[in-house]
N, C-alpha and C positions, 0 to 999 in steps of 0.2 A: 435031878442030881447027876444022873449019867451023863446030860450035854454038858453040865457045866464040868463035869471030872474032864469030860472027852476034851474040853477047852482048854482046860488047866494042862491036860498032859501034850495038847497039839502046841501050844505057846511057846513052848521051846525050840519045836522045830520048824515053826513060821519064824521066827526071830532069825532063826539060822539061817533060814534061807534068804531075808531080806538082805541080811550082811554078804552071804555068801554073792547076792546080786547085786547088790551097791561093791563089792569089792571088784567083782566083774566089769565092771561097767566105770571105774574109775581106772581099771585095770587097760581096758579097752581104749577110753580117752586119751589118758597118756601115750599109747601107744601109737595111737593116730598122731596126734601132734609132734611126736619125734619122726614117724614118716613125712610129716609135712602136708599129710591131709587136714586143714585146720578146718574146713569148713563141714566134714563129717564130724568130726570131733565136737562140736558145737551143734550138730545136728543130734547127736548121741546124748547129748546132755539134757538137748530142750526134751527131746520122745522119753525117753528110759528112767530119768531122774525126776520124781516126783516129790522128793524131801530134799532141800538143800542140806539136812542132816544128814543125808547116807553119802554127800561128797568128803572125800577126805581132803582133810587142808596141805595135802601136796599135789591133788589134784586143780585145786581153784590154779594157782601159778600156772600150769600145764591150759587151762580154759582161760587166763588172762591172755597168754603167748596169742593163742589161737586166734582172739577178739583185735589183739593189735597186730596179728600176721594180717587179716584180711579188713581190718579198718574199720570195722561195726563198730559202731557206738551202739546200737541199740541194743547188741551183744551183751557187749560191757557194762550199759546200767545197771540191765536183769543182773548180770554176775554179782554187782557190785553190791545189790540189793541183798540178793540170796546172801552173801558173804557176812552183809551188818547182822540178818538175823540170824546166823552161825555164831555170830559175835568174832571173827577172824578179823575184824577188817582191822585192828589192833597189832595185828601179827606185821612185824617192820617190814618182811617180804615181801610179805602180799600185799601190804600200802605202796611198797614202793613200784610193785609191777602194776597195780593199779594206776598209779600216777604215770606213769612209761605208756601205760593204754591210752590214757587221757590224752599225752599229747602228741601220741603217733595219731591217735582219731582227729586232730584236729580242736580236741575241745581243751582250750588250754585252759579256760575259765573254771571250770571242773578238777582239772588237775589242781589247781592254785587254792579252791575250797578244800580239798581232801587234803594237801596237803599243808594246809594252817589248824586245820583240825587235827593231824597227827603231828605237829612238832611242836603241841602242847602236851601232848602225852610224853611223861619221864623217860621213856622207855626208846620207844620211836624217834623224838625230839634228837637224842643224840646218835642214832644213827646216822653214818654219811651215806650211804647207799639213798638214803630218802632223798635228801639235800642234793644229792648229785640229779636224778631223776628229775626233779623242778628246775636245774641250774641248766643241766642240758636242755631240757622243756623250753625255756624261755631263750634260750641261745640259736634251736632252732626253728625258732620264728620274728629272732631277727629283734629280740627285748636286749640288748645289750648291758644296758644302765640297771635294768633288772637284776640280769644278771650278780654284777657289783656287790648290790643290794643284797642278796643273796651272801655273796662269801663274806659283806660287811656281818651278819648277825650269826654268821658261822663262828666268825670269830669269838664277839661278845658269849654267846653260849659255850666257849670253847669245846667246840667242833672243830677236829684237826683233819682237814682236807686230804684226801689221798690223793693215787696216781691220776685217778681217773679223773677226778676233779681238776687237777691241774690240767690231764688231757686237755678237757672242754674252752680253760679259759686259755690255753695256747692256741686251740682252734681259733677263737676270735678275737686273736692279735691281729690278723691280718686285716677285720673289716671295720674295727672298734678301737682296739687298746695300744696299737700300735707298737713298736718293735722294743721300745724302751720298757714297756712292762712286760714285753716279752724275758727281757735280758734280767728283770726283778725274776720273775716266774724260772730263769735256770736257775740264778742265786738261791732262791730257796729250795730249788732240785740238791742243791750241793750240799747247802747246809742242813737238810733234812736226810740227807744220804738215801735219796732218792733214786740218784745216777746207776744203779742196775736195774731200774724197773724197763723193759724193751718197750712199753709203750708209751712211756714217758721220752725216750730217749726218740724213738720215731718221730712222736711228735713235735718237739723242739729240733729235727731236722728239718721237719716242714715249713716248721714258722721260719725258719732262717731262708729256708730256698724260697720258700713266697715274695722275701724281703730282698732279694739279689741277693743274700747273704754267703754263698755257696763257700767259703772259707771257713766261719763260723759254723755252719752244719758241719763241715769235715772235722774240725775240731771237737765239735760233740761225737761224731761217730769214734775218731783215733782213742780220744779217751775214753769208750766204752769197752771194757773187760769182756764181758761176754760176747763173743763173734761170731756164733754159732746161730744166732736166732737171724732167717735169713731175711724176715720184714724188716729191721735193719738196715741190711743192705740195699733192700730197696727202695726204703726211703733216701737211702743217699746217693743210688744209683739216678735213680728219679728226679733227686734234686739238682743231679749236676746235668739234669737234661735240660730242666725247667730255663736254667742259664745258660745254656749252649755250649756247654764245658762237656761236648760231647765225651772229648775223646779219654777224658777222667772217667767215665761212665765205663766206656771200654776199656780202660785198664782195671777196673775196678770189680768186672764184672769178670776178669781172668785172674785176679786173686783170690777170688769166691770160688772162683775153679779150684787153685791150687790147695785154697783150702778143706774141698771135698764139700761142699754145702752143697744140700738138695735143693734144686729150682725149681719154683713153681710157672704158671705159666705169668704171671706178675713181672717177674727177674724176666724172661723172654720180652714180654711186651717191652719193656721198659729200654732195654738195651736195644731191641732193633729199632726204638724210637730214637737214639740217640748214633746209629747207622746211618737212619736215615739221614741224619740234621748233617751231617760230615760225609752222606754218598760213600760211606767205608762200604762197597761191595763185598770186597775178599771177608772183609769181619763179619759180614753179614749173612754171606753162604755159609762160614764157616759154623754161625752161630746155630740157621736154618740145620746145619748136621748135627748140632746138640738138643735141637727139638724131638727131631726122628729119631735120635738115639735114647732119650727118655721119653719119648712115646706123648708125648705133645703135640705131636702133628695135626691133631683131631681136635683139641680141643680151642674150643671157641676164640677166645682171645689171643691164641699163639697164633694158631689158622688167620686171622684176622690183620693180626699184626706186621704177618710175613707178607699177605698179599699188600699190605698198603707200603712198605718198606722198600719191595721190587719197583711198586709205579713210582714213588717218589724218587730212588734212581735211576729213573727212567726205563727199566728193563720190565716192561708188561709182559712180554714172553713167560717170565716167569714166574708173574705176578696170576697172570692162566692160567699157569701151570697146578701153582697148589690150589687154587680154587677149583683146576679139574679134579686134582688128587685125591680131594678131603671126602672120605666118605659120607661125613656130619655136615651136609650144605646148610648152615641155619641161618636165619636171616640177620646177623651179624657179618656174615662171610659173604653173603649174595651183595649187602650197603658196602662191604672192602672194596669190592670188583667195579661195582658202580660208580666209587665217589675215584678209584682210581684212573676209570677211564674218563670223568671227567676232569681232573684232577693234570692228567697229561695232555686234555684237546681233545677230546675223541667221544666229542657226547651225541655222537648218531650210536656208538658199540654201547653207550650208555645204556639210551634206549634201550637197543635191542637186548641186553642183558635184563633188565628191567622188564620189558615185553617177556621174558623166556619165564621169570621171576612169577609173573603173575600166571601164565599158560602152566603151570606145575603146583599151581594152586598154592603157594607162597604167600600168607598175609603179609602185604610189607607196614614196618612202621612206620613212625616220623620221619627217623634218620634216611628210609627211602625214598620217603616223598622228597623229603626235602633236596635230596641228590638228583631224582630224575627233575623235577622240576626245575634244577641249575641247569640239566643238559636240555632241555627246553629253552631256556632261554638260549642257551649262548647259541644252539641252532636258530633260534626265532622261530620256533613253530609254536605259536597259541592254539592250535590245533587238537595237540595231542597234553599241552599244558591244560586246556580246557577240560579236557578228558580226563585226568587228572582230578584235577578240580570235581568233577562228577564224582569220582569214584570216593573224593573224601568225604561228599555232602553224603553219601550215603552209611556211613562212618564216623560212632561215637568222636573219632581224632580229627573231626572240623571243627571242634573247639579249641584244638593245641593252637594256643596263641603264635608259637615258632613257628607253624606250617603254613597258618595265614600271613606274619612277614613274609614265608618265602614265595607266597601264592603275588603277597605284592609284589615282592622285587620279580620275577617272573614275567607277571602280567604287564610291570610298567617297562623290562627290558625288550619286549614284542615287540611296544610301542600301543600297547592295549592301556591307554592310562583312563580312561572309564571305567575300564571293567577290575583297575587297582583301586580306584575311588568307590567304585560297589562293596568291593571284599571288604575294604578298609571302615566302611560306614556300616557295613550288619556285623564288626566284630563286636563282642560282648564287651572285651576285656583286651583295652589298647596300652602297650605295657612300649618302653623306651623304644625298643629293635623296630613295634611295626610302625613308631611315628617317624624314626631316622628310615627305614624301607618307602615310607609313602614321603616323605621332603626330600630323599637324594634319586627318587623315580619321576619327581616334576623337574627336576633339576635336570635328569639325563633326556626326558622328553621336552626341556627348553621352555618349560610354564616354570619360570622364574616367580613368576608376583604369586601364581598359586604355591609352590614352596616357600614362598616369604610368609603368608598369609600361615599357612600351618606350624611353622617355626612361631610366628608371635602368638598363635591359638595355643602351643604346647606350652607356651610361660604363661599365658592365662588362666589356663587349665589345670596349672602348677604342676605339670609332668618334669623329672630331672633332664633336663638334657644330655646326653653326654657330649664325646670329644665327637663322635660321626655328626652330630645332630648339628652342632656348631659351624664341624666343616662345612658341611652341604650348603646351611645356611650362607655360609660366606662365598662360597661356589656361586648360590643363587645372586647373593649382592653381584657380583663381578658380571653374572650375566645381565642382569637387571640395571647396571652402570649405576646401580645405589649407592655410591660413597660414604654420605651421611651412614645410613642404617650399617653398611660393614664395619666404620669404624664403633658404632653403640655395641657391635657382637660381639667385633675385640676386648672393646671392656668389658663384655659379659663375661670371655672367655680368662681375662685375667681377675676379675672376681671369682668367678671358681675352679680357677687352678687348674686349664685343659691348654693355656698360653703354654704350659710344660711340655703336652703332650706331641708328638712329633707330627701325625696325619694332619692337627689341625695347627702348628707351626707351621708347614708347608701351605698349606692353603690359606693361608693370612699373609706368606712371602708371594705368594701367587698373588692373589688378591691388589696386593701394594704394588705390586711389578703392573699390573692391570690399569691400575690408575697415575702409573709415570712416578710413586714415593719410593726407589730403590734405598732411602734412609729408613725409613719404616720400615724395609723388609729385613733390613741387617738387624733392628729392633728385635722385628719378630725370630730369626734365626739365633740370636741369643738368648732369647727367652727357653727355648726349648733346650732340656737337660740333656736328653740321649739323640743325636744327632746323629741320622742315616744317612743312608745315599740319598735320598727322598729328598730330605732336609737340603744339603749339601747344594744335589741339584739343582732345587730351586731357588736359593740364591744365586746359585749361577747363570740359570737363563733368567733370572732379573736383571741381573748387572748387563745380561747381553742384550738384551731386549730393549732398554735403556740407556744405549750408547756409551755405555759404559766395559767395552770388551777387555781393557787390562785388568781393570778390579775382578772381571770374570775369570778370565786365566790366570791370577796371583792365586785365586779360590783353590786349586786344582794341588798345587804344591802343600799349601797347608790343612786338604784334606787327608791327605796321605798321612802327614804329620800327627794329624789327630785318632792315625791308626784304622781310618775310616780305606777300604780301595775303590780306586772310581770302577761304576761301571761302564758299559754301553751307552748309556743318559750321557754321565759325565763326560765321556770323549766326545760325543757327539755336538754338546751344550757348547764346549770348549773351542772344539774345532768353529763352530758357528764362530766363536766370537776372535778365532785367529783372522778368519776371513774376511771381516770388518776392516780388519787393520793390515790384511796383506802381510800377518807374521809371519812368513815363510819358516827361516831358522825353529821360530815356537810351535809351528805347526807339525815340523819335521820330529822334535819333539815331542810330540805329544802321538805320533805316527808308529815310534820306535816304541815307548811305552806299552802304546797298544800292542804289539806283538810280541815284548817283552815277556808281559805277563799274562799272555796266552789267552785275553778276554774272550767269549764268544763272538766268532766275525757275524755281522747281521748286517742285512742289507743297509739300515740306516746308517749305522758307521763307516759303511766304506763308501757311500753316497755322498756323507759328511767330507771324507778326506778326499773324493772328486772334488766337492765343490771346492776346498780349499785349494787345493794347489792349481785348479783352472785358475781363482781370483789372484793368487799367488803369482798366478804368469808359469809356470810348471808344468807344460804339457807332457813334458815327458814323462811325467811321474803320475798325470795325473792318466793319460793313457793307458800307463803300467797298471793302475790301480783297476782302471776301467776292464780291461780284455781280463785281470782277473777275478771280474765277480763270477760267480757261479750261474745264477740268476740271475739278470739283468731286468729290475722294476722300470717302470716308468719314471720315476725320478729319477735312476743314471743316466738312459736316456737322454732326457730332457738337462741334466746338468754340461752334458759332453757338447749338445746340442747347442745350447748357449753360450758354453764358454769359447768354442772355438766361431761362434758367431759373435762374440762381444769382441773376439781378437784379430777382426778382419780377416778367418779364412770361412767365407761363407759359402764356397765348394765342397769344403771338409764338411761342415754342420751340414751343408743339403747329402752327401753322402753317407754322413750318417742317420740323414732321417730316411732314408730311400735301405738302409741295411735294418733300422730299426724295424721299417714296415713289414721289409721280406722276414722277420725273428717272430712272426705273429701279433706284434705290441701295438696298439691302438694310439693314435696321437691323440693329445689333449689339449685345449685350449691355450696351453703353457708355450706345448711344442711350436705351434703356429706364429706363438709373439714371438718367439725365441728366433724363427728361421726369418719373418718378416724384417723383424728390428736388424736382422744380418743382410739382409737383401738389400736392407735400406742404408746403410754404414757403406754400403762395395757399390754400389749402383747399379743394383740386379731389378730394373726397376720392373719388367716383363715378369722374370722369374716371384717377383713378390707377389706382385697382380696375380699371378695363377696359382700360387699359393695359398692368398686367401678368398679366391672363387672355391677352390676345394675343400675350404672346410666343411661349409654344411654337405659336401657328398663324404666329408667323413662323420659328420651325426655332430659337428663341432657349430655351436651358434657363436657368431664374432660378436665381441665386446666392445668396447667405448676404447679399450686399449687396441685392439685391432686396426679402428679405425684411424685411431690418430697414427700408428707406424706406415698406413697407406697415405695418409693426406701430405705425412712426411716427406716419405718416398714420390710422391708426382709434384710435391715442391721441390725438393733438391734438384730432379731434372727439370724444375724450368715449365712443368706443363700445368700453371696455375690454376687455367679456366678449370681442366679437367679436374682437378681437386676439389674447384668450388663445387661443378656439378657432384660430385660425388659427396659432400658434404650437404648438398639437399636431398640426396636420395638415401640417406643413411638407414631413417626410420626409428632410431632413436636419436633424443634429443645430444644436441653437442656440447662436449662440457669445456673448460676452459685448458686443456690438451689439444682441442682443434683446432681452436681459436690461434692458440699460442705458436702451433708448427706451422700454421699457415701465416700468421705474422713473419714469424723466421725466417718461412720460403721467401715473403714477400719483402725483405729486407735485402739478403741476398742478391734477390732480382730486381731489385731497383721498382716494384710497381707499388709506387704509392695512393692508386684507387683502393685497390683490395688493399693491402695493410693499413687503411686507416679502416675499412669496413672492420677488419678482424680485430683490431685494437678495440674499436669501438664495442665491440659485444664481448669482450673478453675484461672490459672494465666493467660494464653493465653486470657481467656473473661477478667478478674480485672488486669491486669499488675500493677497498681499505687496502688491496694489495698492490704492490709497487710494479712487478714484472713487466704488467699489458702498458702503464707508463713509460718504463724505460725502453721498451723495443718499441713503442712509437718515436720518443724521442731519438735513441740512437737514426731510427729513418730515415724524420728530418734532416739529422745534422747530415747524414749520411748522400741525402737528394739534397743540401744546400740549402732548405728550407728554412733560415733563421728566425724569423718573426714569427712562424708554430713552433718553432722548435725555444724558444723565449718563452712563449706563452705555454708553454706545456710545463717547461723548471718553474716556474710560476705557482701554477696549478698542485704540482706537485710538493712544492714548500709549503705552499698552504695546506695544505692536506695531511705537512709531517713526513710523506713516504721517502721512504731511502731505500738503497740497494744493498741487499746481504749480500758481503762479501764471501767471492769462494774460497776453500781453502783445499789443502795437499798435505801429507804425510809421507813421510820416510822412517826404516827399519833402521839403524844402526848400534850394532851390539848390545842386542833384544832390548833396546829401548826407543818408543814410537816419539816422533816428535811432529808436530801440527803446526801448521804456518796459514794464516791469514790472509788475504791481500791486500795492503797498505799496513799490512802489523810489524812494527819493528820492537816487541815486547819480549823477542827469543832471548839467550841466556850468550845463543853463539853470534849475534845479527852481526856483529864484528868479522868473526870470522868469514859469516857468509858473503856479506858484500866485500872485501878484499878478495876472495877467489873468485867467484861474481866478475868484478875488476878484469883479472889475470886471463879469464878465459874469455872475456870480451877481446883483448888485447891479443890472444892465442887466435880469436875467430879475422880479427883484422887483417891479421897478419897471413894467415891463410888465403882470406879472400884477397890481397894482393898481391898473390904470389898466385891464383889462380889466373888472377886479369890477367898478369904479365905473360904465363903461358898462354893466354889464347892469343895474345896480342903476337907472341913470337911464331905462332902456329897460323896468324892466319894468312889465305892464300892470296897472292896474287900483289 
């Protein structure tokens, strides 16, 4: 009787104390999980918690958080388990952060069972909090049509949707519902008197800047009454960066000023994003003073922001500066500094930041792989990209599918494309980026047929393609002279709607320009909706490429037009195609332009405007242009070189390659044609001979071009035999340029042995071509030879050949016109043969008025 009294009277105060330790101990959990310890807090529960009865039902929510902070599912059964035999699992709450667990772990199958069994319960059923949970569940993981389904039986139950749920289905306007049920979803924001909710209003600024809508987002911001909620603002700050409306940003973000709104570092990041896009320096220092004055300096994403804003215009100086400053070096700020200095050119400082990175014990993550491994490449050290590569295999992050693209593109920029095709064949999980990285790395390493070969493996395979995948593709056709298959891409490419896309507009105008269809590329260039310089371009050097230089230069005026400014491409595209045609006036033109509007001067542009005004006949200008480059490449060089040797002063071109030599500059194979072909025009016939004895002691191996400007040059003077020999000692074979200048010679000099040898093997290489016919025949007629020279018109009839007539052009009041020989098809042939006429008449007259003076002058 005394143990059992002793019982009776301890029971009370065992009871006490189990409460007093279950309240402990839910006391404690909670408290963990608001620290953000989730996985003590979970640790706490499995040791300490021996009755799912002693948790209290505000702590399960607090143990759900924890399970979906750190991703357990196995967490989460056990809870979910202890919770049914609590009988909680009823409670709308706690089902609904159950379902939120479910599909942050991953298991959306579980989610979708729990919650069909809770929106048959009366209770739960009409909760929106549950229905939101399963709506977003399914949205993100990419069930769209679910989705639908979802708000379709919201309705039917009338379930009235809130903010949040509208949130969700605004989010996937952009990859599903597209903009028109975007514009239903405000209509009901209005009609529901929705429009104060700030997260409602955020959102539909979003879906509008996704959409290029940036108008429409302002409109929803103007008419939002409350101004004070500063995510707001940076939704629209944000969105008018998205569109390039930079400088909206910046005024936007100095009304937020006047209005006294506190900035977070969000508002920072966002506006020096939109600094950057416009190079507003002054806005940008000025802004960098509003950080350090609320004490932003440090933290992560402002630090970060500022360093990428300096490299982007261009002033690293100070882009070093706050990344010395920042006393919080985290590895957000160490990737700023990195992706900067590759970002400007400068991926040796990459490195070495990277090197410093890791010698300070720095884990870096993707974002750092992925930046040194750029500066890798564009140095070309597979060395230290190797090494790299080591360091990831030994690291859970060799499975980030992004690291292994960049490990491709990397490996195939070296020129290491084996060891791209290794990475590429052990990845697990081949996702769009690394099949477009391994088809545009055989394209840049020139395995065409292997880029073709994996392009048609990726539609077998039923991988999406996108607009890069396509491009490459067609890149590859062009190399590969695959016409057929380019053109099956292009309709791939207008089946799925990338013919819109600009990168792969251009490289389908390229493409067409490749294969001589300048109508197909105008095709493609209208296809495409947002039209760059890119675009532009490349219609242009299609039209140039294609003999076709006016439709090239008309281009140039109605790009402007279409609001588009040329750049460096575009002058340069341009200039090419004035050259063609000897536009001088258009050239000049297009000269003034360029320094109009202050383009950046690049070597290639003013190499461009040498060339033009040398073929121009413009030495004077083109001199001017020449003495001022700053840096003198080998292409001005070689432009000044040629042009004043294609103009018979081949004094000037050999002093200028004698000034070149002493400037440090190596001649190149160009340089040699250039001064030869000039030796040969003046009858420097010594000075060319030693010309090209000196190449190979400049590291220069002569060409088939070479040789024919020497065979030229000792026919012009007459010293035939010496030709011939020198046309058996070549060492390579002769092609029909040797043949042809030694006919020439052999015409000239009346020696009809050799000029029938040279005809004869210059028809044997062109059977179907006319040329090696008619300079045999002209010979004949030329030595009196009629009965070969009969028998040859003969020959030649029967064979169909005829002779292409030459033809000549003239500028007159920027409009080119082209004349024939025997064409009488012009508009003016009247006019021309009547002054034609008159200065025959003019030349007569002269020459008898010359006679007569010598006739009265002569002696004796």
């Amino acid at each position: 009787m005394r143990s059992n009294a002793f019982l009776i009277f301890q029971t009370p105060s065992i009871a006490r104390q189990v409460r007093f330790s279950s309240h402990h101990i839910n006391d404690k959990i909670k408290s963990l999980v608001q620290q953000g310890h989730y996985q003590e807090a979970l640790e706490s529960y499995s040791k300490e918690s021996n009755s799912p009865n002693n948790t209290s039902r505000f702590t399960f929510p607090s143990l759900i958080k924890a399970c979906t902070a750190v991703s357990n599912s196995h967490y989460g059964a056990s809870l979910h388990s202890a919770i049914v035999k609590t009988g909680l699992h009823f409670d709308p709450y706690i089902a609904t952060s159950l379902v939120r667990m479910y599909v942050k772990c991953g298991s959306l199958c579980n989610a979708v069972k729990l919650f069909d069994k809770m929106r048959q319960c009366e209770v739960s059923g009409q909760d929106v909090a549950l229905w939101n949970s399963i709506v977003d569940g399914y949205s993100k993981n990419g069930f769209f049509e679910e989705c639908l389904v979802q708000l379709r039986r919201m309705q039917v139950l009338n379930v009235e949707p809130d903010g949040y749920t509208l949130c969700i289905f605004l989010g996937i306007c952009d990859d599903f519902l597209g903009i028109s049920c975007g514009k239903e979803i405000h209509g009901y924001v209005l009609r529901n008197m929705f429009d104060g909710d700030p997260f409602l209003i955020t959102a539909m600024i979003d879906m509008y800047s996704n959409y290029a809508r940036p108008m429409d987002a302002w409109n929803v911001f103007r008419k939002f009454e409350n101004k004070s909620n500063i995510a707001v603002w940076n939704a629209m700050i944000n969105g008018f960066c998205e569109n390039g409306c930079w400088r909206n940003a910046l005024d936007l973000y100095t009304s937020a000023k006047i209005e006294g709104l506190e900035f977070g570092s969000t508002t920072f990041s966002s506006v020096l994003t939109a600094c950057s896009q416009g190079e507003a320096t002054d806005f940008g220092r000025q802004l960098h003073c509003d950080v350090v004055k609320t004490g932003f300096e440090n933290d992560p994403y402002a630090s970060s922001s500022l360093v990428t804003f300096y490299s982007k215009c261009g002033i690293l100086g100070d882009a070093v500066g706050v990344f010395s400053t920042s006393k919080d070096k985290h590895v957000g700020l160490w990737n700023s500094l990195i992706s900067a200095y590759v970002n400007c050119g400068c991926p040796n400082d990459a490195v070495n930041i990277y090197t410093q990175m890791i010698y300070r014990d720095i884990t870096p993550d993707s974002f750092t792989i992925s930046n040194a491994l750029t500066a890798c490449s564009m140095i070309g050290s597979s060395y230290l990209g190797t090494k790299i590569h080591g360091n990831m295999i030994k690291r859970t992050i060799k499975e980030c599918v992004a690291l292994q693209s960049a490990l491709l593109t990397m490996y195939s920029r070296v020129g290491s494309i084996k060891d791209a095709h290794k990475v590429f064949d052990e990845m697990k999980e081949k996702d769009v980026v690394a099949w477009g990285s391994m088809i545009s790395g055989n394209c840049e390493n020139k395995k065409f047929e292997e880029a073709l070969y994996l392009f048609k493996k990726t539609e077998s395979d039923g991988v999406k393609s996108d607009s890069n995948i396509i491009a490459s593709a067609i890149i590859a056709c062009v190399g590969n002279n695959d016409e057929k298959l380019g053109l099956c891409i292009h309709a791939l490419a207008i089946k799925r709607g990338f013919d819109f896309d600009p990168f792969t507009g251009s490289t389908l105008i390229e493409f067409y320009s490749k294969t001589g269809q300048p109508d197909m590329g105008k095709k493609a260039f209208s296809s495409v909706l947002q039209k760059n310089n890119v675009v532009w371009n490349s219609l242009i050097s299609c039209y140039s490429q294609n003999a076709l230089p006016n439709l090239s230069i008309t281009l140039l005026p109605q790009m402007m037009q279409n609001g588009i400014y040329p750049d460096s491409v575009s002058i340069t595209t341009v200039l090419s195609a004035v050259s063609q045609i000897a536009a001088l006036s258009i050239g000049k033109t297009v000269h003034g332009y360029s320094l109009r509007f202050l383009l950046p001067t690049k070597n290639q542009v003013e190499n461009a405007l040498l060339d033009m005004y040398i073929k121009c006949g413009s030495f004077t200008y083109a001199q001017r242009i020449f003495r001022n480059i700053p840096e003198r490449d080998l292409v001005a060089w070689n432009s000044i070189i040629a042009g004043y040797g294609s103009h018979g002063e081949c004094c000037k071109a050999i002093d200028f390659y004698h000034e070149m030599r002493n400037s440090g500059t190596s001649p190149d194979e160009i340089t040699f044609l250039s001064l030869i072909s000039s030796c040969n025009h003046s009858g420097f016939v010594q000075e060319g001979l030693n010309l090209f004895r000196s190449m190979r002691e400049n590291g220069v191996e002569p060409k088939i071009e070479h040789y024919v400007n020497i065979i030229d040059l000792l026919g012009r003077s007459g010293r035939l035999d010496e030709a011939c020999r020198f046309i058996e000692n070549m060492g390579i074979e002769p092609d029909r340029g040797v043949w042809l200048s030694l006919l020439s010679a052999c015409r000239v000099h009346r020696n009809i042995e050799l000029g029938e040898m040279a005809a004869h093997k210059l028809i044997n290489i062109e059977p179907e071509s006319g040329s090696g016919y008619i300079q045999l025949l002209n010979l004949y007629v030329e030595m009196g030879m009629k009965e070969k020279a009969a028998k040859l018109r003969r020959v030649m009839r029967e064979k169909g050949l005829t002779k292409v007539p030459g033809c000549s052009w003239i500028e007159v009041k920027n409009k080119v016109d082209v004349f024939y020989s025997g064409d009488s098809s012009s508009s003016s042939t009247v006019k021309i043969y009547e002054t034609l006429h008159i200065l025959k008449n003019i030349m007569k007259k002269k020459e008898c008025s010359f006679e007569e003076g010598e006739t009265m002058y002569e002696p004796g």
